[in-house]
C-alpha positions in Angstrom: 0.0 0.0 0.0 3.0 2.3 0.7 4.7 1.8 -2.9 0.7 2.5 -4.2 0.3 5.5 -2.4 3.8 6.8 -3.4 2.8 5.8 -7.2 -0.3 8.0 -7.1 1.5 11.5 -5.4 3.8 11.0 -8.1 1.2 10.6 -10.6 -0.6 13.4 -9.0 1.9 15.9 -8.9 2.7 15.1 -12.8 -1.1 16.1 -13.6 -0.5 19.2 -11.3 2.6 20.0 -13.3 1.0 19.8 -16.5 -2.1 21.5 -15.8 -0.2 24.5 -14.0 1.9 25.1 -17.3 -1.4 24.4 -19.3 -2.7 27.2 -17.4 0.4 29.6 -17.5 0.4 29.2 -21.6 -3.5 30.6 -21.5 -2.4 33.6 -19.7 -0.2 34.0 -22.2 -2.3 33.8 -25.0 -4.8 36.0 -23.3 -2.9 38.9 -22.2 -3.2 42.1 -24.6 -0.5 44.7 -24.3 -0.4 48.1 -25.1 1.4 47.5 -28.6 -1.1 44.2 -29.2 -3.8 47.4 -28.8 -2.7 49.6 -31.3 -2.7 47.1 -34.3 -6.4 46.3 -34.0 -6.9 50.3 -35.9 -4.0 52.4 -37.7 -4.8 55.6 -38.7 -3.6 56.8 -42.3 -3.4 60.0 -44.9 -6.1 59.3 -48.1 -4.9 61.4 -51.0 -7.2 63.9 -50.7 -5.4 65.0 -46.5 -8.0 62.7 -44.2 -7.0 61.4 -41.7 -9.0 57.9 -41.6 -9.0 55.3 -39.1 -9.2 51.8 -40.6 -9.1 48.2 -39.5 -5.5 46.8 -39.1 -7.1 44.0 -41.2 -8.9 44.5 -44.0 -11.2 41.6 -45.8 -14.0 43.2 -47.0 -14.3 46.0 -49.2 -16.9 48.5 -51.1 -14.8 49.6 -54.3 -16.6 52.6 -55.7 -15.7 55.1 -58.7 -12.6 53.1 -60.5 -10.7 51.9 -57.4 -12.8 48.2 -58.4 -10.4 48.3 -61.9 -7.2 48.5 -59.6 -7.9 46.3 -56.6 -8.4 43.8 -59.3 -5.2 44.6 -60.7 -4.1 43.9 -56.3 -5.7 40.3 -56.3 -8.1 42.1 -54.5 -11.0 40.9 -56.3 -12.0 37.9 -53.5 -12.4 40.5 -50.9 -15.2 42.8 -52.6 -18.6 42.7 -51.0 -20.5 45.4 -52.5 -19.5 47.3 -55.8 -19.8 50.5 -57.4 -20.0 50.2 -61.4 -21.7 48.6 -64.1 -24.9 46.7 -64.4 -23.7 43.1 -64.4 -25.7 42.5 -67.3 -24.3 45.3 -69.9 -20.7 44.3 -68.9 -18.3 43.8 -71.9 -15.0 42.4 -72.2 -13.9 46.0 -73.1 -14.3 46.7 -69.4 -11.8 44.1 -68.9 -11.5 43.7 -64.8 -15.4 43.4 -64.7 -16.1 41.1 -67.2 -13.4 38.7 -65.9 -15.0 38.9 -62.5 -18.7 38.7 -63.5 -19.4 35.2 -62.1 -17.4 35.9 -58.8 -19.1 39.1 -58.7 -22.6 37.6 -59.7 -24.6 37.7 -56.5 -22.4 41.1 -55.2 -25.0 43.5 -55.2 -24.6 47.2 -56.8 -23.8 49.9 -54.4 -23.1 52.6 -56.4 -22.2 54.2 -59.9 -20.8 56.6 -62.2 -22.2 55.6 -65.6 -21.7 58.6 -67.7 -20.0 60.7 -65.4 -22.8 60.3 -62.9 -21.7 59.7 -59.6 -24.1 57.9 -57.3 -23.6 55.5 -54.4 -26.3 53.9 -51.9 -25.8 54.1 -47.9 -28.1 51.5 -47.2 -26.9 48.9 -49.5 -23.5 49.7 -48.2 -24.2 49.7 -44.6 -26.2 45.9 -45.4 -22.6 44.6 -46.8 -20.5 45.8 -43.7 -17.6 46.3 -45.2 -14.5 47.0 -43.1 -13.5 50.0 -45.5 -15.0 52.1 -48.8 -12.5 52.9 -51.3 -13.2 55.5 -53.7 -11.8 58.2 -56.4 -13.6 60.7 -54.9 -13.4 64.5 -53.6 -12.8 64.7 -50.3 -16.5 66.8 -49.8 -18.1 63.2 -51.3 -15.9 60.9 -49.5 -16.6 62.5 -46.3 -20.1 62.2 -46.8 -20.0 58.8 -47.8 -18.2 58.2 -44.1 -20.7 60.0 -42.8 -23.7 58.3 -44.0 -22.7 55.1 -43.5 -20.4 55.0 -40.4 -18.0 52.7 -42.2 -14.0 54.5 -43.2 -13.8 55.9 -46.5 -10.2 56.4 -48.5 -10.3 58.3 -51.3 -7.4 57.7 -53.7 -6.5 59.9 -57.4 -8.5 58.9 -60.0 -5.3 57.5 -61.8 -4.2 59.3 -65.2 -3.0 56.5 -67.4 0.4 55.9 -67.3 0.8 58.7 -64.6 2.1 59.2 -61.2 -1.1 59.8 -59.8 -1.7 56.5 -61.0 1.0 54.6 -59.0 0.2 56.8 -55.9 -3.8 55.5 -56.2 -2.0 51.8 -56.1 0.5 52.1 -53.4 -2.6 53.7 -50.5 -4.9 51.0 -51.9 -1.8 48.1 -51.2 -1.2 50.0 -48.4 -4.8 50.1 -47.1 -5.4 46.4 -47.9 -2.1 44.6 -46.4 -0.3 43.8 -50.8 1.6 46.8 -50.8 4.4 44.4 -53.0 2.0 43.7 -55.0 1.0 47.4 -56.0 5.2 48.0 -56.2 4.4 44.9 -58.5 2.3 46.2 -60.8 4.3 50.1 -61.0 7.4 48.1 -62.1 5.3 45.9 -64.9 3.6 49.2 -65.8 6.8 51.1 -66.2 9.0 48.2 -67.7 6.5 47.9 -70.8 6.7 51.7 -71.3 10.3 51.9 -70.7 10.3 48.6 -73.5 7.9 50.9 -76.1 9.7 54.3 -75.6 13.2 52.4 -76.2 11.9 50.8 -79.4 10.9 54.0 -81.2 13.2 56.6 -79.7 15.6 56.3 -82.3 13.2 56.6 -85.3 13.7 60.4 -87.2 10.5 62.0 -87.3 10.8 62.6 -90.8 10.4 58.6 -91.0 7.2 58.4 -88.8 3.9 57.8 -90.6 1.2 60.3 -89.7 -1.4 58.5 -87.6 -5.1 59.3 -86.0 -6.7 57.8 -83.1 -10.5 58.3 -84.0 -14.2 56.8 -83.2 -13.1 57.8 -79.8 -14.7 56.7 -76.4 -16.0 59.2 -74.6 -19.5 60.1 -72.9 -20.5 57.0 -75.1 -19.2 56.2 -78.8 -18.6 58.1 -81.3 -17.9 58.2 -85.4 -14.7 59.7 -87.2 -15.3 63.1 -85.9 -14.5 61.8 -81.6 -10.6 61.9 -82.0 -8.2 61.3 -79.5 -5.5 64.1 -78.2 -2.6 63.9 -76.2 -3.1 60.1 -76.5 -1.1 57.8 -74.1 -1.3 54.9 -76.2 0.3 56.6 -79.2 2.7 58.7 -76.7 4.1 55.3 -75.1 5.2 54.8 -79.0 6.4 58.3 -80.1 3.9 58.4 -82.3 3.7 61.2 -84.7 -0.2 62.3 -83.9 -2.1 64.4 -86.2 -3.8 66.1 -83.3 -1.0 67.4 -81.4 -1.6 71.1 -80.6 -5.1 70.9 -80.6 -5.9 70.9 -77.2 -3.5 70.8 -73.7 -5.5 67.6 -72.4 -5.7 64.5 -72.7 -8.9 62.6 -74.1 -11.2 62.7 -76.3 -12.9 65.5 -78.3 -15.0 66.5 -81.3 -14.0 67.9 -84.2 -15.3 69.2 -87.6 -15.1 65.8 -89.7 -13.7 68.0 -92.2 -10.2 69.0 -90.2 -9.4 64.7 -91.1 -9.3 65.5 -94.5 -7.3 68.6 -93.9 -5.0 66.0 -91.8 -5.0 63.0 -94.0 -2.9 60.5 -91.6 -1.1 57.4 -93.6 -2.9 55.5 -90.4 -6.2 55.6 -88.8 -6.6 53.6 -85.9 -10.6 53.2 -84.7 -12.1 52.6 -81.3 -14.1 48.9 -81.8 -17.3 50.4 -80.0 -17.1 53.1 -82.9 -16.9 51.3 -86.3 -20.0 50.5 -86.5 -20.9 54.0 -86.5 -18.3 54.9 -89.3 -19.5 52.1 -91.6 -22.6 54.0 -91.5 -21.4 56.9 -92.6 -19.2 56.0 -95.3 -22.5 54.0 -96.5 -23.9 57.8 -96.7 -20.4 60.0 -97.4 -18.5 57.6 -99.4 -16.8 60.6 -100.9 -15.8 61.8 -97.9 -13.9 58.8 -97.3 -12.5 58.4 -100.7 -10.6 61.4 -100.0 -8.4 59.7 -97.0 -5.3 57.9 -97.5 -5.7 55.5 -94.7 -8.6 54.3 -96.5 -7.6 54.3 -100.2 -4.4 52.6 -99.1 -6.5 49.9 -96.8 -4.2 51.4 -93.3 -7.3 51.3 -91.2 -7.6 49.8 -88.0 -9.5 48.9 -85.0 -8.6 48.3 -81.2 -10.7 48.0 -78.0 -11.4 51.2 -76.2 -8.3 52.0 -73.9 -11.4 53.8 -72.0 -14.3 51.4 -70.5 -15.8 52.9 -67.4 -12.4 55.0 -66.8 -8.9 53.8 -68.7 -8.1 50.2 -69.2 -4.1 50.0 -68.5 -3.9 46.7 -69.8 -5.5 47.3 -73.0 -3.6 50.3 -73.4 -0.8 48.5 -73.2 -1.5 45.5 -75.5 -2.9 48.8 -77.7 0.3 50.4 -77.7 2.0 47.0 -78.9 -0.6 46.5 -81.6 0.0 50.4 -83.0 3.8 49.9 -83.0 3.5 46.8 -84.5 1.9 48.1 -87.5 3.3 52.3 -87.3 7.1 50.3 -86.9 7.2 47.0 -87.9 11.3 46.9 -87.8 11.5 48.1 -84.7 8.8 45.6 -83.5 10.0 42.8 -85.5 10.7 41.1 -82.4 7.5 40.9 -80.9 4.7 38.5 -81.4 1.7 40.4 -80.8 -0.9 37.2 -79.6 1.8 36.1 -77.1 2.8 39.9 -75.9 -0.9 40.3 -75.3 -1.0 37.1 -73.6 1.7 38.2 -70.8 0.2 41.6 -70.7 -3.5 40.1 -69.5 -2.0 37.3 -67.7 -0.9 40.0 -65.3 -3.1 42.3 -65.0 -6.3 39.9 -65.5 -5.3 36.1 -64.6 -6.7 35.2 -68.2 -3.7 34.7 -70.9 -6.5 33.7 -73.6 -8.2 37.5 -73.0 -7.6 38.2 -76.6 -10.0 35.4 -77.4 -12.8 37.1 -75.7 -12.4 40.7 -77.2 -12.6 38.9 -80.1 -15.6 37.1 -79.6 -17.5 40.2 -78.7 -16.3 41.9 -82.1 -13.8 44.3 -79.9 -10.2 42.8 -81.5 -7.2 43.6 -83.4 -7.0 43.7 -87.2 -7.8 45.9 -90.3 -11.5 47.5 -91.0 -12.8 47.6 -94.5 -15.3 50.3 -95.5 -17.1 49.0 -98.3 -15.7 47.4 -100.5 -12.2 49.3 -100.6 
């Protein structure tokens, strides 16, 4: 009995052990420090000087105005909850970051848009969503009353220019905002590397030796014929392009002209907006003389692209746009390049899709030569 009762002490001070070290290890786990505090909110500086207080971890999100185009371009796409944009149903593969979302985005509901130019949003369906934060291209008047109305943190980042700085800041606050920071320094570097790439390649040509060239059918407030041009346009400025419209206005975009003013220009090139040749088949059916006038069209030099702009600027399809131009404005100093499997890369990255120009095509909204008639 003595050696039993020894046994059990000893096996009773082992479970006393065990369960006092079990107990210091919860303790542990359970005591929050000052520093363990601070992480649960950080506070940080939107673009437009707020000063908003955010969740130290962000999963859910309300994208509004065209930060839902670059928190795809994050990875972010997973985390969205509520959206601001496009009715599901009219989305296009021109709008590139939508379309390739549309199933994962099926049952997200609609929180706000800015079809048109028309900004909206809706407190109540963003409030129903509880997101953790609102991101937005917005004023800081509208952000604020965003915040306001529905209690949740909004950070307003620029707009983004295409192919601007304003651009890469808008990425680096939403990386920073969302915890993929390297991802956003990701996707600067890819940015810059294929415009460093496109710049290098023409630099060298002599102006004397660059074909005139037109961007035209321009999107803009909706589509337009030959008369919506293009100025100041980044696609043809990532190629050194010589543009027939430079010096007719100081920004970027698209404009209207007096259909007329193309004749006075006569570019070797015409390079069309997809959304917009329907509109200039139409009238060449009704001004065929107009047209027989143009170079580009007697000498069969007219193109077609998607529109760089769907529901703000497309990056990657400028991009892939820029290739396609130099391909065909400089085909020695693009010799190089296969266009399908530059594309390829370029919407790999941006889009997760390498067979994207499969699905522009499809919809009518690819690369290759327009006929008017039958010229």
């Amino acid at each position: 009995m003595q050696k039993l009762s020894k046994a059990m002490v000893l096996i009773i001070l082992v479970f006393f052990i065990v369960g006092l070290m079990a107990g210091c290890g919860s303790n542990n786990i359970a005591v929050t420090t000052p520093e363990d505090a601070e992480t649960i909110s950080r506070t940080i500086t939107d673009s437009v000087g707020r000063q908003v207080t955010i969740s130290s971890a962000v999963e859910k999100i309300v994208p509004l105005g065209n930060t839902p185009r670059m928190i795809v371009y994050l990875g972010l796409a997973d985390k969205v909850v509520g959206i601001g944009g496009m009715n599901k149903d009219t989305v296009t593969p021109v709008t590139a970051y939508a379309y390739v979302n549309k199933d994962r985005w099926a049952d997200i509901p609609l929180v706000g848009t800015d079809a048109q130019g028309a900004t909206d949003y809706y407190p109540e369906q963003i409030i129903s969503v509880q997101p953790d934060v609102i991101l937005c291209s917005y004023t800081a008047e509208l952000a604020e009353e965003i915040q306001t109305k529905t209690g949740i943190p909004v950070v307003a980042v620029p707009m983004g220019t295409l192919f601007e700085s304003d651009y890469e800041e808008a990425l680096l606050l939403l990386g920073e905002v969302c915890g993929v920071k390297d991802r956003a320094e990701e996707v600067i570097a890819y940015i810059n590397a294929n415009l460093t790439d496109l710049k290098t390649r023409t630099a060298d040509v002599p102006n004397g030796n660059k074909p005139a060239v037109l961007g035209a059918a321009a999107t803009f407030k909706g589509l337009h014929g030959i008369e919506g041009v293009y100025t100041k346009y980044a696609v043809f400025e990532a190629i050194n392009a010589n543009d027939v419209t430079k010096g007719i206005s100081e920004q970027s975009g698209g404009v209207l002209i007096d259909k007329e003013q193309v004749i006075g220009w006569n570019p070797q090139y015409i390079f069309l907006d997809s959304g917009g040749v329907g509109l200039v088949k139409n009238d060449y059916e009704k001004n065929p003389d107009f047209y027989a006038h143009l170079r580009a069209v007697k000498n069969n030099s007219l193109y077609q692209y998607p529109s760089s702009t769907s529901y703000y600027s497309n990056p990657e399809i400028s991009l892939v746009n820029s290739y396609y131009a130099g391909s065909i404005l400089y085909p020695e100093q693009f010799e190089d390049v296969v266009f399908a499997d530059r594309a390829a890369e370029i919407f790999e990255f941006f889009l997760g899709d390498s067979d994207y120009l499969s699905k522009l095509e499809a919809a009518g909204a690819g690369y290759g030569k327009v006929r008017l008639g039958n010229s």
